[in-house]
C-alpha positions as a Markdown table, in Angstrom:
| # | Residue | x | y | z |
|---|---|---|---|---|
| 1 | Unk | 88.2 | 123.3 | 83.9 |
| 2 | Unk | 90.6 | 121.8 | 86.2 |
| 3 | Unk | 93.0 | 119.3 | 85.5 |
| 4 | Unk | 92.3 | 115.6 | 86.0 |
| 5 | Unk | 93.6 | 112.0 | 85.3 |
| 6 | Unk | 93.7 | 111.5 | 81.8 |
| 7 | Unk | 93.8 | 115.3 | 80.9 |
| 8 | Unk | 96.7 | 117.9 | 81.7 |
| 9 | Unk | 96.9 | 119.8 | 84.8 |
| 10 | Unk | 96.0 | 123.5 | 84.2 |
| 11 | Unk | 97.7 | 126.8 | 85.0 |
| 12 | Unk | 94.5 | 126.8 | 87.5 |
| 13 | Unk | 95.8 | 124.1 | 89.3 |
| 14 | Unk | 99.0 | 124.6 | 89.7 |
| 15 | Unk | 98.4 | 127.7 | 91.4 |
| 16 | Unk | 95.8 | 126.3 | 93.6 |
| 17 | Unk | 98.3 | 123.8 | 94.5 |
| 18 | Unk | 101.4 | 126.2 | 95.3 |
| 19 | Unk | 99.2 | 128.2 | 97.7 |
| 20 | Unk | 98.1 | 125.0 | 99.5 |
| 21 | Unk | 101.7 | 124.5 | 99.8 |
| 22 | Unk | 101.8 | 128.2 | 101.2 |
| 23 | Unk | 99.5 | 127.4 | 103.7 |
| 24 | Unk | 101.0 | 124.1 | 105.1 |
| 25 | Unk | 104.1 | 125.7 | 105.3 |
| 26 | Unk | 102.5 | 128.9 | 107.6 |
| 27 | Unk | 100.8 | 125.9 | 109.9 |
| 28 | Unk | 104.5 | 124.1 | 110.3 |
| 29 | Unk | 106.2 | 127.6 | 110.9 |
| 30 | Unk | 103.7 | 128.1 | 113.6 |
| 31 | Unk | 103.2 | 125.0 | 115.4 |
| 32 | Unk | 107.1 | 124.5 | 115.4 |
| 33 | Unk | 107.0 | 127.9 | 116.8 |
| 34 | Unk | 104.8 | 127.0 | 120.1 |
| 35 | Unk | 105.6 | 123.7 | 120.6 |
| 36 | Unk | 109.5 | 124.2 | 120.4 |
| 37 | Unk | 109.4 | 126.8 | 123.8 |
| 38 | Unk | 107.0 | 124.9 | 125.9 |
| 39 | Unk | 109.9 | 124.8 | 128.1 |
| 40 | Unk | 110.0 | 128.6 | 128.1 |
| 41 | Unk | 106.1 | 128.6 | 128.5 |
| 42 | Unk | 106.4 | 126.6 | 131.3 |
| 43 | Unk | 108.9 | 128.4 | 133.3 |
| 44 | Unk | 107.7 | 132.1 | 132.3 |
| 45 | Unk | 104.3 | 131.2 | 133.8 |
| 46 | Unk | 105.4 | 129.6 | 136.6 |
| 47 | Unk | 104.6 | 126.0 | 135.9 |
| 48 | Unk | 105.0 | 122.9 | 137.1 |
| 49 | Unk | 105.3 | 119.5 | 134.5 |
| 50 | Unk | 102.0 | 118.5 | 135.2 |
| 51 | Unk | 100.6 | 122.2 | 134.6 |
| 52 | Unk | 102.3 | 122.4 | 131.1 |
| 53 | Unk | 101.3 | 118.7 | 130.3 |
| 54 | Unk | 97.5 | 119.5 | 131.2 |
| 55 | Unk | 98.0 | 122.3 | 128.8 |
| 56 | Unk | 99.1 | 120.5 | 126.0 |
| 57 | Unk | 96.4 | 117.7 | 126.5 |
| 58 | Unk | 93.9 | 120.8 | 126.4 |
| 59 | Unk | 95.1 | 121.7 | 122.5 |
| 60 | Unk | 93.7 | 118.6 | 120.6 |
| 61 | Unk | 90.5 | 118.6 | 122.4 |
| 62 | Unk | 89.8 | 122.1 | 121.4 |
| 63 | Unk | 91.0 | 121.2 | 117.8 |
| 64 | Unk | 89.1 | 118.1 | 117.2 |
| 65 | Unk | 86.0 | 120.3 | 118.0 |
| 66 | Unk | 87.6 | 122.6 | 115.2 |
| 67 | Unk | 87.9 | 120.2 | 112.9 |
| 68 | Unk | 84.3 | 118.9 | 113.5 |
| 69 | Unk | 82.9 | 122.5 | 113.4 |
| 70 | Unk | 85.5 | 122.6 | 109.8 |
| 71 | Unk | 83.2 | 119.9 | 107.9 |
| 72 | Unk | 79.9 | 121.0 | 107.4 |
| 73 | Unk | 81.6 | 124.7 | 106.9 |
| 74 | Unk | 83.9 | 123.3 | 104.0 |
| 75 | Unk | 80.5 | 121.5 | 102.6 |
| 76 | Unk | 78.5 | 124.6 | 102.8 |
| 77 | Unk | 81.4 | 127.3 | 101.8 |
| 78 | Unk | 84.4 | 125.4 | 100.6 |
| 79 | Unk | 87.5 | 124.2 | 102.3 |
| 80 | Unk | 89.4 | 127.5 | 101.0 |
| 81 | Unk | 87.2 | 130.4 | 102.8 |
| 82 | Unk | 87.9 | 127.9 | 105.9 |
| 83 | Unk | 91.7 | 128.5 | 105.8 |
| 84 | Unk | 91.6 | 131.7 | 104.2 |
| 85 | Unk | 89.8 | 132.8 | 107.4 |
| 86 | Unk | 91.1 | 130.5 | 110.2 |
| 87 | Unk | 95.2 | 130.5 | 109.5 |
| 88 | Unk | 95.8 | 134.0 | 109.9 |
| 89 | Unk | 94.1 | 133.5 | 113.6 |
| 90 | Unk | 96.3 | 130.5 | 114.1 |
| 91 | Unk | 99.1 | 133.3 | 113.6 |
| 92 | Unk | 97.3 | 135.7 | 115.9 |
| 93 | Unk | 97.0 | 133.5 | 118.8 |
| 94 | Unk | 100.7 | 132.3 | 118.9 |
| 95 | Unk | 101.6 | 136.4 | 119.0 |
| 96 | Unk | 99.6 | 136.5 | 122.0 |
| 97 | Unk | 100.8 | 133.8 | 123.6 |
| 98 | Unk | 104.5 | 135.3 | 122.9 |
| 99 | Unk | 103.2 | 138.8 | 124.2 |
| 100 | Unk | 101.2 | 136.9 | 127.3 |
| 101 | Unk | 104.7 | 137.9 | 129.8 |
| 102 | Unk | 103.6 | 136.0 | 133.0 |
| 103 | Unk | 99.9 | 136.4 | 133.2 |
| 104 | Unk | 97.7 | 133.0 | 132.8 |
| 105 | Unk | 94.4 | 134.2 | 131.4 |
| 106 | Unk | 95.3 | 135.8 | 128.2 |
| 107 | Unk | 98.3 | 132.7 | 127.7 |
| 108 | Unk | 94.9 | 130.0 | 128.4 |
| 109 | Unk | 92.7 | 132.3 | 126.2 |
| 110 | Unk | 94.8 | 132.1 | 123.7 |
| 111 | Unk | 95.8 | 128.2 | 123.8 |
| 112 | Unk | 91.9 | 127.6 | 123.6 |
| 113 | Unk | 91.5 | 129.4 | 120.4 |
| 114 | Unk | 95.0 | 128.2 | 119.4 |
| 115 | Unk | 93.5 | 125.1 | 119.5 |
| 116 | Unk | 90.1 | 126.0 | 117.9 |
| 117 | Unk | 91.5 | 127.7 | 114.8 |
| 118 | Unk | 94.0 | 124.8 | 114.2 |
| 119 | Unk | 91.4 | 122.3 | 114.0 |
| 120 | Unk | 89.8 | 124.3 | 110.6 |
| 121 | Unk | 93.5 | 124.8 | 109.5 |
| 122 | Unk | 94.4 | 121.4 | 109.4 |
| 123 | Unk | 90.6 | 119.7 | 108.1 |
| 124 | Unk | 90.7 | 122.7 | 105.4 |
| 125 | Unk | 94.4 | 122.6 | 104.2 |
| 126 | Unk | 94.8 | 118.7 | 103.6 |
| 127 | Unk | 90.7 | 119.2 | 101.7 |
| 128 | Unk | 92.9 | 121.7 | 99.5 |
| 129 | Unk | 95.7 | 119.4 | 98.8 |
| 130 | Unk | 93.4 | 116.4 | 98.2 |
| 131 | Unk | 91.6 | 118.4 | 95.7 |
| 132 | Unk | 95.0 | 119.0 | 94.0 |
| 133 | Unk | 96.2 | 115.8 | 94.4 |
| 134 | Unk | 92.8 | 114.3 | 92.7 |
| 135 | Unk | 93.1 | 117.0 | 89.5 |
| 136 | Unk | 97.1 | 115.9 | 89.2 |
| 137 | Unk | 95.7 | 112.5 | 89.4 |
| 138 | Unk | 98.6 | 111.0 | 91.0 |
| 139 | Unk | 100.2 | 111.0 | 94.6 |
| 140 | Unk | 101.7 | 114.3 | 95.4 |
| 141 | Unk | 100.0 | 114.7 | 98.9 |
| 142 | Unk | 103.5 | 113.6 | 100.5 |
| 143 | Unk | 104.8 | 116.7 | 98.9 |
| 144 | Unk | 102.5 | 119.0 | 101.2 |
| 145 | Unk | 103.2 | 117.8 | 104.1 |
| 146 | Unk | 107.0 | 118.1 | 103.7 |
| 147 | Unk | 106.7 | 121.4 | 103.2 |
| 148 | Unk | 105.0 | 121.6 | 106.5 |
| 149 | Unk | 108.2 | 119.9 | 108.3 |
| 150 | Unk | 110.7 | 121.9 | 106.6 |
| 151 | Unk | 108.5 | 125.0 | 107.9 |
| 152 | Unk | 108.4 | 123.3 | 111.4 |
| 153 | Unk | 112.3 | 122.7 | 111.2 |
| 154 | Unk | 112.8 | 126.0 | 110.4 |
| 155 | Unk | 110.4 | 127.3 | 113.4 |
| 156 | Unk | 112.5 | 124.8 | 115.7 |
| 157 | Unk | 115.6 | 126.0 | 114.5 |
| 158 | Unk | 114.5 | 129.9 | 114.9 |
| 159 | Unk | 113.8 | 129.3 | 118.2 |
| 160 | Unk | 117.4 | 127.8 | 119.2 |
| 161 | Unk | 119.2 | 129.9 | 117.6 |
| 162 | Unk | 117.1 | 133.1 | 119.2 |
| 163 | Unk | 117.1 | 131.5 | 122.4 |
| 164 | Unk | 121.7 | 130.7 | 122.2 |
| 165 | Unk | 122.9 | 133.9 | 120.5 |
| 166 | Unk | 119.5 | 136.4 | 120.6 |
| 167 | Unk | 118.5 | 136.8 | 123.7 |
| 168 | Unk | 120.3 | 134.5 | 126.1 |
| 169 | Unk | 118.8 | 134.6 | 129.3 |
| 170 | Unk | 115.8 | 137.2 | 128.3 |
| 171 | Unk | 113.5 | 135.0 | 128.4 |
| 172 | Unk | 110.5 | 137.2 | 127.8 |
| 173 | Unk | 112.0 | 139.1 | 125.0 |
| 174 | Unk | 112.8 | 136.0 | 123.6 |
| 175 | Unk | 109.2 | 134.6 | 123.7 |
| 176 | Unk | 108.1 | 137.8 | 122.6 |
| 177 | Unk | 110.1 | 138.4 | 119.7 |
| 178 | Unk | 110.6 | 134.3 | 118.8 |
| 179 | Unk | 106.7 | 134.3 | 118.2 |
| 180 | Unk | 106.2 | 137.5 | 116.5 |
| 181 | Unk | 108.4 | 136.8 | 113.8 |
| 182 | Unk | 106.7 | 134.0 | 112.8 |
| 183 | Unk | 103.5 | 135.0 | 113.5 |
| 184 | Unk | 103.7 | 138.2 | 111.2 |
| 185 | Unk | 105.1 | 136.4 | 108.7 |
| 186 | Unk | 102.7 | 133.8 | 108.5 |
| 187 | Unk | 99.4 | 136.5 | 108.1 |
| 188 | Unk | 101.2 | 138.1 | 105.5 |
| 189 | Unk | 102.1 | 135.1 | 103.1 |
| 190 | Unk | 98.7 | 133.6 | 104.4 |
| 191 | Unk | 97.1 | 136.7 | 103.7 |
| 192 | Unk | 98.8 | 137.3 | 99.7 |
| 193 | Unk | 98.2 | 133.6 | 98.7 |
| 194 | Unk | 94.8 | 132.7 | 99.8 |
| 195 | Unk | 92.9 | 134.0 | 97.6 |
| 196 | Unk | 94.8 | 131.4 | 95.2 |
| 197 | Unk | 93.0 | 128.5 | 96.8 |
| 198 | Unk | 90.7 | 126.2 | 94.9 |
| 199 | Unk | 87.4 | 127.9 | 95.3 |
| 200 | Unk | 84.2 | 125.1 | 96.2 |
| 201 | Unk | 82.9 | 125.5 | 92.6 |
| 202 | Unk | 86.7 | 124.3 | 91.5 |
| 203 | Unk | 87.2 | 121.6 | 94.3 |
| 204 | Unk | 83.0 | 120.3 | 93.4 |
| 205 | Unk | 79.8 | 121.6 | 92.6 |
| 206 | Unk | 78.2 | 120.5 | 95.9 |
| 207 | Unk | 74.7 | 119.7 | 96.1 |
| 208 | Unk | 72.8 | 121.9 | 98.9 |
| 209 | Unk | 70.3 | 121.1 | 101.8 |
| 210 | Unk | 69.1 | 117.6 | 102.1 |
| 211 | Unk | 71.1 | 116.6 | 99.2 |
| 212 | Unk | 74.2 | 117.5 | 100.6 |
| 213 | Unk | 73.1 | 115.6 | 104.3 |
| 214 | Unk | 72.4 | 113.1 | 101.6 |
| 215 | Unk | 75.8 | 113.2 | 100.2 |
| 216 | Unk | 78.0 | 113.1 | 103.5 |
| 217 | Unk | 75.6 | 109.8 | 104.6 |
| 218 | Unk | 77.0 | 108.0 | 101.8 |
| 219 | Unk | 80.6 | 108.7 | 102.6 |
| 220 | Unk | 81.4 | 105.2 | 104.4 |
| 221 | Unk | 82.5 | 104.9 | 107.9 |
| 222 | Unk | 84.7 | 101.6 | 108.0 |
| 223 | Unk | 87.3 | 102.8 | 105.6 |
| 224 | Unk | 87.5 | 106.4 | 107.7 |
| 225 | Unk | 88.0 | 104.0 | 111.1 |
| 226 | Unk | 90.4 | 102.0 | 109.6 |
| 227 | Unk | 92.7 | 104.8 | 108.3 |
| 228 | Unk | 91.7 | 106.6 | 111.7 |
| 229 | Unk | 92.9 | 104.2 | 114.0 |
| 230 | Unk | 96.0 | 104.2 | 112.1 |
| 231 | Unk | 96.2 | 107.7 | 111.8 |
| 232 | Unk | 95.8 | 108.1 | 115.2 |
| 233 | Unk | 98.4 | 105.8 | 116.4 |
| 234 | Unk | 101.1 | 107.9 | 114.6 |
| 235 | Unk | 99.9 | 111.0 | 116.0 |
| 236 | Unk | 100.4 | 109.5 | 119.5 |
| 237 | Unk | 103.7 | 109.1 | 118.7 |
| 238 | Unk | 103.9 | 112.6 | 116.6 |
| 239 | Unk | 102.3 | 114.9 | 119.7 |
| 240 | Unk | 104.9 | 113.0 | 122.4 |
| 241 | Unk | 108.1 | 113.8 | 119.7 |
| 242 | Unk | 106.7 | 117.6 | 119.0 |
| 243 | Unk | 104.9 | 118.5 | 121.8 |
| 244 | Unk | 106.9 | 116.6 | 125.0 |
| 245 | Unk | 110.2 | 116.7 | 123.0 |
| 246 | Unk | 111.5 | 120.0 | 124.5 |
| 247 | Unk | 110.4 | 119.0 | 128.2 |
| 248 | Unk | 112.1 | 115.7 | 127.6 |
| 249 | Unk | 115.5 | 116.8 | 126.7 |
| 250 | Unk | 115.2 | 119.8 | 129.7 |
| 251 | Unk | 114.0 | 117.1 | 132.4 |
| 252 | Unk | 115.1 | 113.8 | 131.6 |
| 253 | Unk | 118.8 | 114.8 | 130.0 |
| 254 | Unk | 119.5 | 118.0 | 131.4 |
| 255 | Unk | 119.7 | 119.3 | 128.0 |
| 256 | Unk | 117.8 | 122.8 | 127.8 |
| 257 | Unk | 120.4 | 124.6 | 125.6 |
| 258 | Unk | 119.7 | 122.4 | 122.7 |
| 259 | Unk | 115.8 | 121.1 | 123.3 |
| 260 | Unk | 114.6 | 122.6 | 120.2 |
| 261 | Unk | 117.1 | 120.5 | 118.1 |
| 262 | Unk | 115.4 | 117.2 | 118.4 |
| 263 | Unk | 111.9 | 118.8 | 117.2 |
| 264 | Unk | 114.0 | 119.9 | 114.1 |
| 265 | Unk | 116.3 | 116.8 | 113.5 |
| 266 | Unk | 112.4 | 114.9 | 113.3 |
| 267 | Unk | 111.2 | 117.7 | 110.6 |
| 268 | Unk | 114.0 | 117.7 | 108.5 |
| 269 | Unk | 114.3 | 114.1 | 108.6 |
| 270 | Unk | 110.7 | 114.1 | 107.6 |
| 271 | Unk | 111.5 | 116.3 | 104.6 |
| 272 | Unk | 113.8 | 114.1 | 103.6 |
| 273 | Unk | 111.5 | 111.3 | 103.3 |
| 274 | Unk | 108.7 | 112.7 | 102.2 |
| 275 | Unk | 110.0 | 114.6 | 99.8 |
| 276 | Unk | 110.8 | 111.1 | 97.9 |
| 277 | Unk | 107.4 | 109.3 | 99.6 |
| 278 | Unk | 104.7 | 110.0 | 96.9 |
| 279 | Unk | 107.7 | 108.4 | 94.3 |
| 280 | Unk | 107.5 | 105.1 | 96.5 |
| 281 | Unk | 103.9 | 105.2 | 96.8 |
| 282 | Unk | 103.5 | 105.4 | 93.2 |
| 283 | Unk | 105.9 | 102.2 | 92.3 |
| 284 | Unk | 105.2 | 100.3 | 95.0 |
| 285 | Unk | 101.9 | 101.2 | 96.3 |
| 286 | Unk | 100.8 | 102.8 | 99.8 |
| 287 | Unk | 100.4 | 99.6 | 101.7 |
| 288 | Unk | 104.3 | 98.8 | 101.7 |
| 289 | Unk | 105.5 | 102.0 | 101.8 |
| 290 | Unk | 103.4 | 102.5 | 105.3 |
| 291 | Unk | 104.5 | 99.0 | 106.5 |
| 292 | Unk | 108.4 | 99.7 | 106.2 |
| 293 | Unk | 108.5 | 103.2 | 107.4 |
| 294 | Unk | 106.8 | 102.0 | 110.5 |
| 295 | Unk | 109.0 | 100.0 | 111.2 |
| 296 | Unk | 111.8 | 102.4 | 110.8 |
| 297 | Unk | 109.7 | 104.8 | 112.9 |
| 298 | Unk | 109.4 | 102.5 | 115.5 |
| 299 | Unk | 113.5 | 101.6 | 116.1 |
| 300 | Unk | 113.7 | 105.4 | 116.0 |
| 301 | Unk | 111.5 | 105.6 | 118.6 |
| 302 | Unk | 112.8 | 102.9 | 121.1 |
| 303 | Unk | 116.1 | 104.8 | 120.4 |
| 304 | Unk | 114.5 | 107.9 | 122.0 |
| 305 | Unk | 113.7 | 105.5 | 125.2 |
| 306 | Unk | 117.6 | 104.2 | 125.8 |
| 307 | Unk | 119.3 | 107.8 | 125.1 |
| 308 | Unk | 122.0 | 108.3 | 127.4 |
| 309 | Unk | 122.1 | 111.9 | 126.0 |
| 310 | Unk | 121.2 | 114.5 | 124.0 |
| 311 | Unk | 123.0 | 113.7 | 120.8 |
| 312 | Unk | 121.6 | 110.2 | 120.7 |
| 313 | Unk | 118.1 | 111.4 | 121.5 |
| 314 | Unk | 118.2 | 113.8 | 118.9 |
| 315 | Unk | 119.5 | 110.9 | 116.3 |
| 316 | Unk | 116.4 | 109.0 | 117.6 |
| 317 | Unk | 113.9 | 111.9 | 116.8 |
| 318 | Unk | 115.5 | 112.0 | 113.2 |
| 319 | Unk | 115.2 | 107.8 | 112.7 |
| 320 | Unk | 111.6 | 108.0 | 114.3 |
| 321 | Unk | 110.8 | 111.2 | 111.5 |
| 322 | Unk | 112.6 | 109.3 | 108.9 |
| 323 | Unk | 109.8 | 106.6 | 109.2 |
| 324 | Unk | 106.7 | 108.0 | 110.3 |
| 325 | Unk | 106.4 | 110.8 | 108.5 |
| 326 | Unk | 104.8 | 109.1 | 105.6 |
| 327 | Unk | 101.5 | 107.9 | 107.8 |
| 328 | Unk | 99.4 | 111.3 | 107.9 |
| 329 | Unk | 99.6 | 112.5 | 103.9 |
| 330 | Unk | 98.7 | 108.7 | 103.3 |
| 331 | Unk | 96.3 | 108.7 | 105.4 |
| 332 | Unk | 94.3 | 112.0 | 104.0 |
| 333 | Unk | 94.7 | 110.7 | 100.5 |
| 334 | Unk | 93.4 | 107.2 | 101.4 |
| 335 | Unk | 90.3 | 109.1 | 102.7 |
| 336 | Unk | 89.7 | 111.2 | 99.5 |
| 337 | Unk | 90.0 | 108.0 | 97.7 |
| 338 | Unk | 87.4 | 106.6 | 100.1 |
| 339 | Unk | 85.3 | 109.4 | 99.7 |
| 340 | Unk | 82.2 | 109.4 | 97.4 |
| 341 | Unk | 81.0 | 113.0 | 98.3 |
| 342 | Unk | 83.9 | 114.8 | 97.1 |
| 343 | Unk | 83.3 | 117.5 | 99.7 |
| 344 | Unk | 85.8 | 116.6 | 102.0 |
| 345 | Unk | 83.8 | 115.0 | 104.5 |
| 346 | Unk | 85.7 | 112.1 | 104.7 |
| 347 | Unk | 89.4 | 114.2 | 105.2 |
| 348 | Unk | 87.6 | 115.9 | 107.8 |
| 349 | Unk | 86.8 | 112.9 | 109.7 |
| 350 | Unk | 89.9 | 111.2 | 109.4 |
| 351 | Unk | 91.1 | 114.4 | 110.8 |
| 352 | Unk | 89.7 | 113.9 | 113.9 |
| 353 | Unk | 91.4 | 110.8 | 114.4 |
| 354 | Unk | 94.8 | 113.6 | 114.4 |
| 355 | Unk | 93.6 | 115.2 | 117.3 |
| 356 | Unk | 92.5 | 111.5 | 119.0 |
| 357 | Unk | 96.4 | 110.7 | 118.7 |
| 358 | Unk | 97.4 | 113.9 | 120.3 |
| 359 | Unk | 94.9 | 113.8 | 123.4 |
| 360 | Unk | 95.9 | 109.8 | 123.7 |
| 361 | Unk | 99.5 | 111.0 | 123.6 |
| 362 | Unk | 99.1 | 113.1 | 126.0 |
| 363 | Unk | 97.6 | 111.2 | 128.6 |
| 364 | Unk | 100.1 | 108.7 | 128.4 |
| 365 | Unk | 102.8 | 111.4 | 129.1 |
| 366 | Unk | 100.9 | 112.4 | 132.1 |
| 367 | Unk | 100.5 | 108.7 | 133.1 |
| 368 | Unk | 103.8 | 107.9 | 132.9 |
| 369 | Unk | 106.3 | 110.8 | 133.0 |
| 370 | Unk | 105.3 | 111.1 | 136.9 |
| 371 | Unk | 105.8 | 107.1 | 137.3 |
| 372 | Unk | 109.2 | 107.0 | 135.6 |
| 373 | Unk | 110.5 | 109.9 | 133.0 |
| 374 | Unk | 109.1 | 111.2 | 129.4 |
| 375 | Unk | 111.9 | 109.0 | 127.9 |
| 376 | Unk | 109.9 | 105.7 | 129.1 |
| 377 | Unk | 106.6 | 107.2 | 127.7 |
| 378 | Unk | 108.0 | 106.4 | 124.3 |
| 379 | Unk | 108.3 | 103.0 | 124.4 |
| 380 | Unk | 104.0 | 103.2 | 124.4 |
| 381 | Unk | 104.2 | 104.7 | 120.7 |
| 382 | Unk | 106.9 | 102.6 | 119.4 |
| 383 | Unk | 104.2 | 99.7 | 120.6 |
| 384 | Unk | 101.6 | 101.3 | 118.9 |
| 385 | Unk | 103.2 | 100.6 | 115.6 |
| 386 | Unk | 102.1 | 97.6 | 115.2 |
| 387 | Unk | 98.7 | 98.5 | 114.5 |
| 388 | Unk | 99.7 | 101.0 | 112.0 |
| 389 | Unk | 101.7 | 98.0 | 110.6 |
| 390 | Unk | 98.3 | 95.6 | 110.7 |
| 391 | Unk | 96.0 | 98.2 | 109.3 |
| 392 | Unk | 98.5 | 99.2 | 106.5 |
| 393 | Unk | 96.1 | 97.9 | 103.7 |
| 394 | Unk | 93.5 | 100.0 | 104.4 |
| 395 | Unk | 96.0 | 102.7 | 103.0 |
| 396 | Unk | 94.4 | 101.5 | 99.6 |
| 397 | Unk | 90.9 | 101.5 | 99.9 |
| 398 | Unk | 88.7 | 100.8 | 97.0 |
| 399 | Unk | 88.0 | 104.4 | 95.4 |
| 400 | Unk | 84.7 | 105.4 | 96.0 |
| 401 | Unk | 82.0 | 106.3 | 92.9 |
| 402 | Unk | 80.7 | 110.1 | 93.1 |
| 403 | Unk | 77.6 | 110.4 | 95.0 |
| 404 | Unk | 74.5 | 110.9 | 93.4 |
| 405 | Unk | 74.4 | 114.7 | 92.2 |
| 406 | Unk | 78.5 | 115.4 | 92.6 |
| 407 | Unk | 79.6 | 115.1 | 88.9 |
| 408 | Unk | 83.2 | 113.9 | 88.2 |
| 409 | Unk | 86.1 | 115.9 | 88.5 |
| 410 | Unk | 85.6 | 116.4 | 84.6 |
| 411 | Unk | 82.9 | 117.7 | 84.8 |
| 412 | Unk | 83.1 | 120.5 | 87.7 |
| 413 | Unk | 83.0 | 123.6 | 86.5 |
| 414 | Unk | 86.1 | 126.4 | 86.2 |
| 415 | Unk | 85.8 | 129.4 | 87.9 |
């Protein structure tokens, strides 16, 4: 039986949990890994701002419909046959992309599924951490998610350091190679750990047909909007740090060289505070912890906006990561918390909301980086957190009962 408040933690679960961690640090790795040469993208294709902007913007549509088509998958199967089967295709897709030279269809092709895959990666890999988090029965879901920055500062780093002292001025070995590395990597640990997962049996002994429709009606909407929203205010602010961050330091500071240093100053900085969030969460609660770290995310943030350089840029990224980085892994367990079904469901709605943030993101950067610069775009999500700051208590909803025919976590069977 798996571990649960009141009882100790299992050998069980502490596997389960170090292969979620496994697989959260394979989806950083990999995202860093894109979204640090969008730059390089751009100009190996032949690009113009708009052009790459439109295809960023394309990424979170295609994953929300991921993460939608994630849900009633992790229901029927489990969240870990989701990610067992979609993160090695996250992998795949960024090789292509790397191997894509200068033609456009495979490079689109491959950005659609990109997108696609990464939707069931990120619904399935927070429903695996939520389950550990609820067997540990205490906040550890902070912990996941640094893992995933260190990963991305790594990835962001990698991709400096190939670009400066690699393959200067190859630029097509260096995409090649840049992505492969990571991209092999990431199949193989993803490939020797999955099968550590919790297994649906060990994360609930889910009800089936109109029981389990049943089930996922009960899970209530207005907690899930009000995390949401929130959630998907950071992620505005999130997507235009990661995903416009290069472009903006190319562009607006004529700062190419070191681009992929602000994406990793705002993941280590998120490491650092993460690794120390659940710790504040527990002796303080969510609600205050999410209040002040906005606030610091938002200074960092208005910092990016007044740079007169790179090196102050890249000290706002690391502020504005210092601060936000708290929002998402409070947000997912806020939603387990909130859910009655403990299927998921509700994780996998609030993860919508993730991809909401990074399509609104987006469309402000194509609003207002041809008006004025991608510096001035930021001042939009620096705004924005104020509603995080006015939502905050929803952080702590009131936990849900099990749902008629879900058990307990003490009573779900080992397998």
């Amino acid at each position: 039986m798996t571990g649960h408040p009141g009882q100790g933690v299992t050998a069980r679960d502490r596997q389960a949990r170090v292969a979620a961690y496994v697989a959260f640090a394979v989806q950083g790795l990999c995202f860093a890994a894109l979204v640090s040469r969008l730059n390089q993208i751009r100009d190996a294709h032949h690009m113009s701002d708009e052009q790459i902007n439109m295809l960023v913007l394309l990424v979170p549509v295609i994953a929300g419909v991921g993460s939608a088509i994630a849900a009633p998958l992790m229901g029927r199967f489990g969240s870990g046959p989701v990610l067992r089967v979609t993160q090695p295709l996250v992998c795949l897709m960024i090789l292509t992309v790397g191997l894509s030279g200068s033609a456009n269809l495979p490079l689109y092709a491959a950005i659609v599924l990109f997108g696609l895959f990464v939707g069931g990666v990120d619904a399935s890999m927070n429903a695996q951490a939520v389950a550990a988090e609820r067997a540990y029965g205490v906040s550890i879901l902070t912990g996941f998610h640094a893992l995933w920055s260190a990963a991305a500062g790594l990835g962001a780093v990698w991709a400096w350091f190939s670009n400066e002292y690699i393959f200067p001025g190859d630029l097509t070995k260096s995409l090649a190679v840049g992505f492969a590395i990571p991209a092999v990597l990431g199949i193989a640990v993803s490939a020797l750990s999955g099968t550590r997962l919790y297994r649906k049996a060990e994360e609930v002994t889910a009800p089936a047909g109109e029981a389990l429709k049943a089930a996922a009606k009960l899970v209530p909407w207005r907690p899930v909007l009000i995390i949401g929203i929130a959630m998907a205010c950071f992620y505005v602010a999130d997507s235009m740090l990661s995903n416009f961050g290069t472009l903006m330091f190319d562009k607006d500071l004529g700062s190419k060289s070191v681009a992929p240093l602000g994406l990793a100053a705002y993941q280590v900085a998120m490491v650092a505070s993460r690794a120390v969030a659940d710790f504040g969460v527990r002796r303080f609660g969510a609600t205050p912890v999410v209040r002040a770290s906005t606030v610091v995310g938002a200074l960092g943030l208005l910092l990016v906006v007044v740079a007169p350089n790179a090196p102050v840029a890249i000290a706002g990224f690391a502020v504005a990561g210092l601060g936000l980085c708290v929002v998402a892994p409070i947000s997912f367990s806020a939603a387990g918390k909130a859910d009655p079904s403990g299927l998921g469901i509700a994780v996998a709605r609030v993860n919508i909301f993730n991809y909401v943030g990074f399509v609104v993101g987006a469309v402000i950067v194509l609003v207002v980086q041809p008006l004025s610069s991608y510096q001035t775009s930021y001042a939009v999500p620096a705004l924005l957190a104020l509603v995080i700051i006015a939502l905050a208590k929803g952080f702590e909803p009131k936990p849900a009962a099990p749902a008629e025919g879900v058990p307990p976590v003490a009573e779900r069977p080992t397998v």
